[in-house]
C-alpha positions in Angstrom: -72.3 -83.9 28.7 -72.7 -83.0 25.2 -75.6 -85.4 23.7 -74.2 -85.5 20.1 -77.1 -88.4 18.8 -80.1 -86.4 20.5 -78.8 -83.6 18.9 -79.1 -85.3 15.3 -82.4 -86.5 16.9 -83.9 -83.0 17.6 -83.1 -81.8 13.9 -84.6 -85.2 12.3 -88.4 -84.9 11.0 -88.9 -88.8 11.6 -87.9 -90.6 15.3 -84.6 -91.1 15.7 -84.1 -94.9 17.3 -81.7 -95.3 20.2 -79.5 -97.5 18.7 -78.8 -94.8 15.9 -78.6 -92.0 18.2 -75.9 -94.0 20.0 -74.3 -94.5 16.7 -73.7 -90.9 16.3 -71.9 -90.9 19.8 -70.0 -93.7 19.2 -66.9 -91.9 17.6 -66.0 -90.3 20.5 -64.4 -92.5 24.0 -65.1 -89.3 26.2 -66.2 -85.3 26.4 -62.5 -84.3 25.6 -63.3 -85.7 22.1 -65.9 -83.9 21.6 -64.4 -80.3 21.0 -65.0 -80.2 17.3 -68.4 -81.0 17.7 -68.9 -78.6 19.9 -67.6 -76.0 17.8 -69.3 -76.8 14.7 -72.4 -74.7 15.6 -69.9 -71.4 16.4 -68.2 -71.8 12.3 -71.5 -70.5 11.4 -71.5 -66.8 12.1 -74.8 -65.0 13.4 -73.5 -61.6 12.3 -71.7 -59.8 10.1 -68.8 -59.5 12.4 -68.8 -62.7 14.3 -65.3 -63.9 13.9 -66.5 -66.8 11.7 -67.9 -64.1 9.0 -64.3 -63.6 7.4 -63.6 -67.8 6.7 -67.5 -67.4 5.5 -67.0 -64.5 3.3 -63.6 -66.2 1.5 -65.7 -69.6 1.0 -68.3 -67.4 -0.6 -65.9 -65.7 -2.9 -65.1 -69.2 -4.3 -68.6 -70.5 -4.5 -69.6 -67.3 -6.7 -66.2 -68.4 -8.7 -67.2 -72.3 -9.2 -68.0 -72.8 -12.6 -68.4 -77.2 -12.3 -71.4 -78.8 -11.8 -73.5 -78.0 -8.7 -76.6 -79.5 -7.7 -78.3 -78.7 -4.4 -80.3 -81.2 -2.3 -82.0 -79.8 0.2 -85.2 -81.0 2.3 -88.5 -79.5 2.6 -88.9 -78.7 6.0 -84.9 -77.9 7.2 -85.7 -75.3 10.4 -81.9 -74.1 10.0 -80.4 -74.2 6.2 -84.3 -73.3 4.8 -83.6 -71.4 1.9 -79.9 -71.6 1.4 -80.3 -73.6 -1.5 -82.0 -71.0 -3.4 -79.1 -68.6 -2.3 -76.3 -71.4 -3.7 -78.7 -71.6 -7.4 -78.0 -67.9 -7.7 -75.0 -67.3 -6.8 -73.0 -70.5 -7.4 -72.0 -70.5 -11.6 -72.0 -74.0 -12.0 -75.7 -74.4 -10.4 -77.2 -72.9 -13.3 -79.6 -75.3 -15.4 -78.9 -77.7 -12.6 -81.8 -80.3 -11.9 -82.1 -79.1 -8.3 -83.8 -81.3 -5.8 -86.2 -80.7 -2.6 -86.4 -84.1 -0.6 -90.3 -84.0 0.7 -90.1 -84.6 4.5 -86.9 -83.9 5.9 -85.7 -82.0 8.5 -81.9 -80.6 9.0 -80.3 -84.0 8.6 -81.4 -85.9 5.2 -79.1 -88.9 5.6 -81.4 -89.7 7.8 -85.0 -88.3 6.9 -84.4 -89.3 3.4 -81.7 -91.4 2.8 -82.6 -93.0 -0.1 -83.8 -90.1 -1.5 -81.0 -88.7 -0.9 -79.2 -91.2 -2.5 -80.7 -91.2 -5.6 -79.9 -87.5 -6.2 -76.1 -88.4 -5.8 -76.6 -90.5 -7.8 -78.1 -89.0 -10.3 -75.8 -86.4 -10.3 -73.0 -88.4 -10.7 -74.1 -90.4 -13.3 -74.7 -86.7 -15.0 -70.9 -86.2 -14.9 
C-alpha cells in the first residue's frame, strides 16, 4: 500500500489530522491509481545521469530563458527543496528584483504549514501583475 496522506504528513512541520491525510488519498479508488504518485519521487534525478537528468536539464534551459515575473515562495525549514529558491533567484531572469518570500515554519508542503501565508504571497504577486 502506498500511504499517499502520511506521506504529506511526514513532510508537514505542523500535525497533519486524519481526516486531511485521508483527503489526500481520496483521489485514488485503489493502488492501480496510484502509479503517478509513485513515480513523482523518481522525476527528480539524484545524479547527473539518472534518466530524469536530461527532462531536468531542458526545463532548466527554459528557466534560465524566462524573462516574466517570478517570485519564489519557499518555507523555512523544507528538508528536501532547502535552498532551491536561492538557485531559481539566480538563475531564473524574471526573478530578478522580485519580492521573494520565506514562509517561517514550514516544512516541504506549504499549502498546508502555511496556507494562508502562502496565500497571501499569490496574492500579492498577482495583484503585482
Amino acid at each position: 500500500m502506498f500511504p499517499t496522506g502520511a506521506i504529506v504528513a511526514r513532510g508537514c512541520t505542523t500535525p497533519l489530522p486524519p481526516a486531511v491525510q485521508a483527503a489526500y488519498d481520496a483521489p485514488f479508488p485503489d493502488e492501480t491509481f496510484k502509479a503517478g504518485a509513485r513515480a513523482f519521487p523518481v522525476l527528480v534525478p539524484a545524479t547527473p545521469d539518472d534518466p530524469a537528468s536530461d527532462a531536468n536539464r531542458t526545463a532548466w534551459q527554459s528557466l534560465m530563458r524566462f524573462e516574466r515575473p517570478f517570485r519564489t515562495a519557499f518555507s523555512d525549514r523544507d528538508p528536501i527543496t532547502a535552498g532551491a529558491d536561492r538557485v531559481l533567484q539566480k538563475l531564473v531572469p524574471g526573478a530578478r528584483g522580485q519580492p521573494h518570500v520565506v514562509l517561517a515554519g514550514g516544512g516541504h508542503f506549504l499549502q498546508e504549514d502555511c496556507a494562508d501565508a502562502l496565500a497571501d504571497a499569490l496574492l500579492d504577486f498577482l495583484r503585482a501583475a
